[in-house]
N, C-alpha and C positions, 0 to 999 in steps of 0.2 A: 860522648859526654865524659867529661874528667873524673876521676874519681875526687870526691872529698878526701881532704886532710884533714882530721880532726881535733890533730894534737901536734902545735911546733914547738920541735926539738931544741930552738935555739933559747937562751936563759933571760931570763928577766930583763937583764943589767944592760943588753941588746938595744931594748925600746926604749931605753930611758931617754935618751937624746930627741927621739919624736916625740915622748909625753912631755919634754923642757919646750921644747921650741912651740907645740900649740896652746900651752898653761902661759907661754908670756907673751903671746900677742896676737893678734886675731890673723886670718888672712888676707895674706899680699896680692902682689899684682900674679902670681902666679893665679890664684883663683881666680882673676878675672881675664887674663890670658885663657885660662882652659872653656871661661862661659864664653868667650866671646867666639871662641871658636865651635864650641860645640850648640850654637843655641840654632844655627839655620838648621845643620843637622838635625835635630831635635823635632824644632819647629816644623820643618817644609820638609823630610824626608818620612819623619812619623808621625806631623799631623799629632804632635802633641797640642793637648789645651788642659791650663787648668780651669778649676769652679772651685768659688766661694773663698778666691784667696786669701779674702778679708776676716777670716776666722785665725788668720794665724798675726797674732797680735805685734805691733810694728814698732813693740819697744819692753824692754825686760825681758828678763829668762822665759826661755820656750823650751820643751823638749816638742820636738815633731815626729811623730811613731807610722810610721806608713808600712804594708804590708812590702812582702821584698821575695821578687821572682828572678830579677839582674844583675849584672853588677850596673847597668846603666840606670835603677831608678834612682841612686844618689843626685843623678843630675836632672832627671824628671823634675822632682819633688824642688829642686835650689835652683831651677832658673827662671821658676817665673813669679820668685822671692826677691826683694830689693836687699831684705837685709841676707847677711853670709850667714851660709850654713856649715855650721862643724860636723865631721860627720864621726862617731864612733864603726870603725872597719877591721875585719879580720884582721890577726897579725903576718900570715903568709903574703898578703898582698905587699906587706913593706920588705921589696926588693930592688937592687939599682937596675933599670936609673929612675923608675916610679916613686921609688920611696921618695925623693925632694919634690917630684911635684904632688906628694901626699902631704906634708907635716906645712909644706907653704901653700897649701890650699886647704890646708881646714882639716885634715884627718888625721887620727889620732886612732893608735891601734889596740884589741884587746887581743890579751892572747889566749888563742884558742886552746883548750883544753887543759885551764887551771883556773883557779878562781883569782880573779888578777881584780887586787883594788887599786892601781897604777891606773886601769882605765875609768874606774870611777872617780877617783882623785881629778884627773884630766878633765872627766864631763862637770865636775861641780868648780872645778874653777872655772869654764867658760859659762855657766851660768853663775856662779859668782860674782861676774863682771857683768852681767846684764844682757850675755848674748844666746843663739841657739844652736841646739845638739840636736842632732837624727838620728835615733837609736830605733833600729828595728825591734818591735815588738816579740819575734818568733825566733832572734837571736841568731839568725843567717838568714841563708836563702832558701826558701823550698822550692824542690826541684820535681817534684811532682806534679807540677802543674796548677796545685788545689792550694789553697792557705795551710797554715803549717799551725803549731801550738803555742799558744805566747808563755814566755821565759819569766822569772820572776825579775830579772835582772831592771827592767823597765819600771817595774812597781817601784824597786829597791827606789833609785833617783828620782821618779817622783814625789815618792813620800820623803825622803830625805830631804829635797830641794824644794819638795814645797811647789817649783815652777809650775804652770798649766801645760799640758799635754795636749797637744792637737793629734787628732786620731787620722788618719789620712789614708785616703786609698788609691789607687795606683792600678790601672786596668790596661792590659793589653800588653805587658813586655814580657810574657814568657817566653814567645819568640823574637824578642825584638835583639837580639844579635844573631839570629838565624839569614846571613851575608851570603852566604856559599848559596841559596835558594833564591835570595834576591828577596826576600818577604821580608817588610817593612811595616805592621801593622800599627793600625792607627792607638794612641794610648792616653789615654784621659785621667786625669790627677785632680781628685777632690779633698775638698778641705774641710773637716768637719768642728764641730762647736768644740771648743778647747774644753776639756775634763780639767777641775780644780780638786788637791786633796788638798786638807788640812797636812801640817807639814810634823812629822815625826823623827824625830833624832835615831831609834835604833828601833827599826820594824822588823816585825818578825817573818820570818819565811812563810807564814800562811797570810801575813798583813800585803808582803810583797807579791805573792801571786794574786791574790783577790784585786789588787789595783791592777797589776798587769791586764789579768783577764775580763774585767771593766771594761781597758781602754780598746782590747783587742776586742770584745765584743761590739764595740761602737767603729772599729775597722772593719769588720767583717759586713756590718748590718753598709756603711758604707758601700762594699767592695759589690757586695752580692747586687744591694739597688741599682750600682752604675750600671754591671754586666746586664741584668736583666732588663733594665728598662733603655739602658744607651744611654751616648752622651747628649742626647735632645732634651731628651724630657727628664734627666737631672737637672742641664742650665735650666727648664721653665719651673721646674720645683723651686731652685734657688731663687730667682726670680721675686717668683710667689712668697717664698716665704720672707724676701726682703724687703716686699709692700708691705706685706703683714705688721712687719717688725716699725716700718715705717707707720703706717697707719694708725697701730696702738701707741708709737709713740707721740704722732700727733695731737691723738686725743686726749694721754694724760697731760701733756701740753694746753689743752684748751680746759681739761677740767681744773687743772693746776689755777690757770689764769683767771676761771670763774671765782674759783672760790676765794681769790685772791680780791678780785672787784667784792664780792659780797662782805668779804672782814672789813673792806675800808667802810 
């Protein structure tokens, strides 16, 4: 295993050209060059599936916060989305020749080991414009194998942007680039009920973790359900719970309509 980098050396003035090119326009066909190729990978080698896709709403600013074991659940989580995912990503991964198919497919770097508002700047102009950002909750990757601690960094942009937070969890890629052993495990990506805050102009570092830790509680309750119960009987829970949702809606539908016939 690599060691972590925790701190790049290179200066600000660096990123600036990756933080221009995804603040003024969405991603290109590079983005969809890289899904089209990696989705059978994805698909039919890991036996990815997701659930409950329909929590992540399919119009307006989204932050989507999923737990983070890889570097592949960026693509987990965006391919079995219609709309493009920006992704907020370490600053050392922007090196050639990846860095162009980074900034023309949607990512946008923070630099590690400073308090860098360049990558905030970046995540609220793409929901400025009405589109969504993947910001890991726990602020990299944990390499431990276990969930890691969520960062206030997550609160900061939600309370600032206001946008809803979709809480996401993401089971089975701690080893899912483990190639040299040929293990390919199977990985399931659930979507859970979008978190709304009220939208605050300058939050304070205990307002910004209390959201964080919110959102990463409603991952975690997430993560732990899939692992323990599997990806079976999460699809029948969701299921279940979208009769439900259907049913009551039905009926305030007919109570709606009675009381409708009664006023005339």
């Amino acid at each position: 295993m690599k060691p972590q980098v925790y701190k790049d050396p290179r200066p600000a003035e660096h990123f600036a050209r990756f933080h221009e090119r995804v603040r003024k326009g969405r991603p290109d066909w590079v983005y969809e060059l890289v899904r089209t190729l990696l989705t059978p990978y994805l698909l039919i080698v890991h036996r990815a599936r997701a659930i409950d896709i329909a929590n992540v709403p399919e119009a307006g600013p989204v932050i989507v916060a999923p737990n983070h074991f890889s570097f592949l659940d960026h693509f987990f989580v965006a391919v079995f989305l219609r709309r493009k995912v920006n992704f907020m990503a370490k600053s050392q991964l922007f090196k050639r020749p990846m860095q162009f198919i980074y900034t023309h497919g949607g990512v946008f770097p923070v630099r590690r080991g400073y308090r860098d508002e360049e990558a905030f700047t970046t995540a609220h102009a793409i929901l400025n414009r009405g589109d969504l950002v993947l910001m890991y909750p726990e602020g990299g990757r944990s390499r431990s194998g276990k969930l890691g601690e969520p960062k206030r960094g997550l609160g900061r942009l939600a309370l600032e942007s206001g946008a809803p937070v979709v809480p996401t969890a993401i089971v089975g890629t701690q080893k899912a680039r483990n190639w040299r052993k040929l293990s390919f495990p199977k990985v399931t990506v659930l979507y859970g009920e979008p978190v709304r805050f009220e939208k605050i102009d300058d939050p304070t570092p205990e307002q910004q973790q209390a959201a964080a830790q919110l959102v990463f509680e409603r991952v975690e309750a997430l993560y732990e359900g899939l692992r323990e119960g599997g990806r079976k009987r999460a699809v029948e829970a969701a299921r279940a719970a979208r009769r439900a949702a259907s049913s009551a809606a039905g009926s305030m539908a007919d109570a709606a309509g009675r009381t409708s016939s009664i006023a005339e």
